[in-house]
N, C-alpha and C positions, 0 to 999 in steps of 0.2 A: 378266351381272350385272343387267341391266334387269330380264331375266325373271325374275328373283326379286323384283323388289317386285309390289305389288299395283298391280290395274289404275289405283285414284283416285291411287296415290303417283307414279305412272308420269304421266298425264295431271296431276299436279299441276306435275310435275317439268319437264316437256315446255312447260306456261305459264308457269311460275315462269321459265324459261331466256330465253321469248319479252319476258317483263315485263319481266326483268333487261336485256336487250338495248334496249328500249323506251327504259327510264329512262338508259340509258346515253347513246342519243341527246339525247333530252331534256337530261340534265346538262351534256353537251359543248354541243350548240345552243345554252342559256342562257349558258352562259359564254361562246362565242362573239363570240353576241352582245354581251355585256357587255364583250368587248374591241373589239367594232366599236363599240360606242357611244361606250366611251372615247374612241377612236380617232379619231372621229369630231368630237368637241367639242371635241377637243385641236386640229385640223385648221381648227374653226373657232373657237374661243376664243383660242387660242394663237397657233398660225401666222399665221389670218388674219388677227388683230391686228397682228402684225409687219407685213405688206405694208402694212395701212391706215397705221401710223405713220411708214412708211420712206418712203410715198406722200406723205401730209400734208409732211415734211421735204424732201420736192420739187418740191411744189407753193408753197411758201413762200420755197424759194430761190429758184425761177424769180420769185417774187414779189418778193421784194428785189431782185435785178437790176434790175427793172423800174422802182421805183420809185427806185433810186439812179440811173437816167439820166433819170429824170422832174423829179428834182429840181433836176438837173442845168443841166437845157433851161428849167425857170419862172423869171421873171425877176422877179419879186415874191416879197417874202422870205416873203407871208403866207403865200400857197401852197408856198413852198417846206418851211418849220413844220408846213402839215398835210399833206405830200407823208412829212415827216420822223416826223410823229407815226405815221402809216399804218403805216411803216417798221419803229418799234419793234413795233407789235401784231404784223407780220408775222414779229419778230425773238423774239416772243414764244409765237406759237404755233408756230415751228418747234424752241423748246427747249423748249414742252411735249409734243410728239410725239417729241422725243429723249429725254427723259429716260422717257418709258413705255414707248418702244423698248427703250431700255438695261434698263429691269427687268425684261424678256422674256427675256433674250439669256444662252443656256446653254452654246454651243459657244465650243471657243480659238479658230474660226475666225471666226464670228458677232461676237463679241466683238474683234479686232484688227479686222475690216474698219471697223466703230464709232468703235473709237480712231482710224483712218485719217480716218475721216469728222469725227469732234470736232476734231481738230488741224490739220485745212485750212478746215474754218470760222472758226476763232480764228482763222488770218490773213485769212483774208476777212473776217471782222467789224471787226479793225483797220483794214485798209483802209477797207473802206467809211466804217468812223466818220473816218478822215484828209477824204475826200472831202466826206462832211458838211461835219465841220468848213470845208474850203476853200472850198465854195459858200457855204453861210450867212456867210462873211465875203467874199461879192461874190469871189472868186478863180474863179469857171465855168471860166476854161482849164486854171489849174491842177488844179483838180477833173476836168475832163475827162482833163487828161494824164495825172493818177493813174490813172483809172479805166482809160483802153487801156492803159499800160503795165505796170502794178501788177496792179489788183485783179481786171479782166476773164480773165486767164489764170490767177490761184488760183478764179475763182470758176468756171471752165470744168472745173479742175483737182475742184471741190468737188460739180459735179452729175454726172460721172465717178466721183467715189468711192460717191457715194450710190446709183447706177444701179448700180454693183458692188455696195454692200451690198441693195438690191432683189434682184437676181438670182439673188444666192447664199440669202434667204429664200425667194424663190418656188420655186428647184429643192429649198430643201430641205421645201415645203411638198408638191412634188410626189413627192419621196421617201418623204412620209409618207403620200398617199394611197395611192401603190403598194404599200408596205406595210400599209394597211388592207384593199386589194383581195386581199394574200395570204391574208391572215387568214380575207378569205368565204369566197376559193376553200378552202383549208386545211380549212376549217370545213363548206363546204359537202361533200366529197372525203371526209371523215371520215362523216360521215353518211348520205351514198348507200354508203359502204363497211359501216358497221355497220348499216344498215335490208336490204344485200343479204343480210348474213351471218344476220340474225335471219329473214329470207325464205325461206334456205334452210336456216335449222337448223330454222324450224317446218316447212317442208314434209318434211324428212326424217324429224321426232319422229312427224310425223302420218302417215306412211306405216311406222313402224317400229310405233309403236301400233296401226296398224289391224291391222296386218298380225299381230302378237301376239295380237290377238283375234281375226282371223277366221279364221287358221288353225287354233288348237286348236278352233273351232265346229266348220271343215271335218268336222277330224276325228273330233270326238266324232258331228257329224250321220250321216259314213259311218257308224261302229259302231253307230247307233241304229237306221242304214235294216237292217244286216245282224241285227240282231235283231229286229228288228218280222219280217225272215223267215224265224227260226227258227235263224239261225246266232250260238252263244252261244261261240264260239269266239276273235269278234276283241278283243284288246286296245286300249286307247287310248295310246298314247306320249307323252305330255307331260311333261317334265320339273321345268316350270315351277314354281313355288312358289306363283305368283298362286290367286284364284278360281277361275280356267281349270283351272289344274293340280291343285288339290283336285277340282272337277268331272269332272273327267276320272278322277282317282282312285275318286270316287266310284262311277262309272258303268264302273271295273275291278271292284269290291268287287259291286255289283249283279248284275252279268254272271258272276261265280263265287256267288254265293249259287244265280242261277238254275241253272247248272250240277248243283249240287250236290242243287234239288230237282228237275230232272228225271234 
């Protein structure tokens, strides 16, 4: 079938197949890419936000702790006031990193560890405000007794849930890189696969084309050498429909003309 088109339709056909392959790469690599990139911002926009919030929420508990047995131990009520004031800001930025946490948060299971996390702060925060309260009315023992019996085991209970909710966004942060690393491989796999196949469909075209044209030369240069010495006898066999296969024709129609005038 090849050998019926013409040589430039042939050699067009042969590039056109290589080009085709070319841009095929090209269009998958782009978009690839454009899923690693996603992928990638989401890994750090999204995800890595979660950790920093859930981080901030731990870093703030361990800070209220601290300052609920600081205020505990001052024996002056001024200090005990800015020991308390401290308290709130620190009670304050831990529900601002909750609450941007929570607008992150897509899975059932993301989402219940959270609830877990909200609902054992609320009795820690009770507490502790009981404790407040007891200290700043000169009560230090009963303040104290609250705090070991009461609020130091929900509040042990409350950096346990929160390290649970850390763990399960960090593995699912790592879940998400592994599957962005599927995606290069995928992507990469894809590409050394279609740049081989274009590798070897052009080296085939180009040995199927050469070979198209240097054969029928072969064979019209034999029948030209056997006339230059005198033998007007040989045909040229080409079937071809190409240039080649008219030339060849041609140079059948010549070789009976001469015939006929010798």
């Amino acid at each position: 079938m090849l050998t019926s088109l013409k040589i430039g339709a042939r050699l067009g056909l042969g590039f056109g197949l290589i080009l085709a392959l070319l841009m095929v790469v090209m269009g998958v690599g782009l978009n690839r890419m454009g899923v690693i990139g996603e992928n990638t911002k989401e890994i750090v926009e999204h995800y890595g936000m979660q950790e920093e919030h859930a981080t901030r929420m731990s870093e703030q508990q361990h800070i209220i702790t601290r300052l609920i047995r600081t205020v505990i131990i001052e024996e002056s009520l001024a200090e005990k006031k800015k020991y308390d004031a401290k308290l709130m800001e620190a009670r304050q930025t831990y529900d601002s990193a909750a609450r941007e946490l929570e607008g992150t948060l897509r899975s059932a299971e993301s989402k219940s560890l959270f609830a877990k996390v909200a609902e054992t702060k609320e009795k820690v925060r009770r507490g502790n405000t009981r404790v407040l309260d007891l200290t700043l009315a000169g009560r230090n023992r009963d303040a104290g007794q609250v705090l070991i019996d009461e609020v130091q085991p929900l509040a042990d209970t409350l950096q346990a849930d929160i390290d649970a909710l850390s763990a399960f966004l960090k593995a699912s942060t790592k879940k998400r890189y592994e599957t962005a690393l599927a995606t290069e491989r995928q992507a990469t796999a894809f590409m050394i696969s279609i740049s081989a196949i274009a590798l070897i469909a052009g080296a085939a075209l180009a040995l199927f084309i050469t070979r198209s044209v240097t054969s029928p030369l072969r064979t019209m240069g034999a029948v030209i050498e056997t006339v230059a010495q005198g033998d007007l006898t040989q045909r040229v066999e080409i079937d071809s429909k190409d240039e080649l296969g008219e030339l060849g024709r041609t140079l059948n129609r010549t070789n009976e003309g001469l015939r006929e005038m010798v």
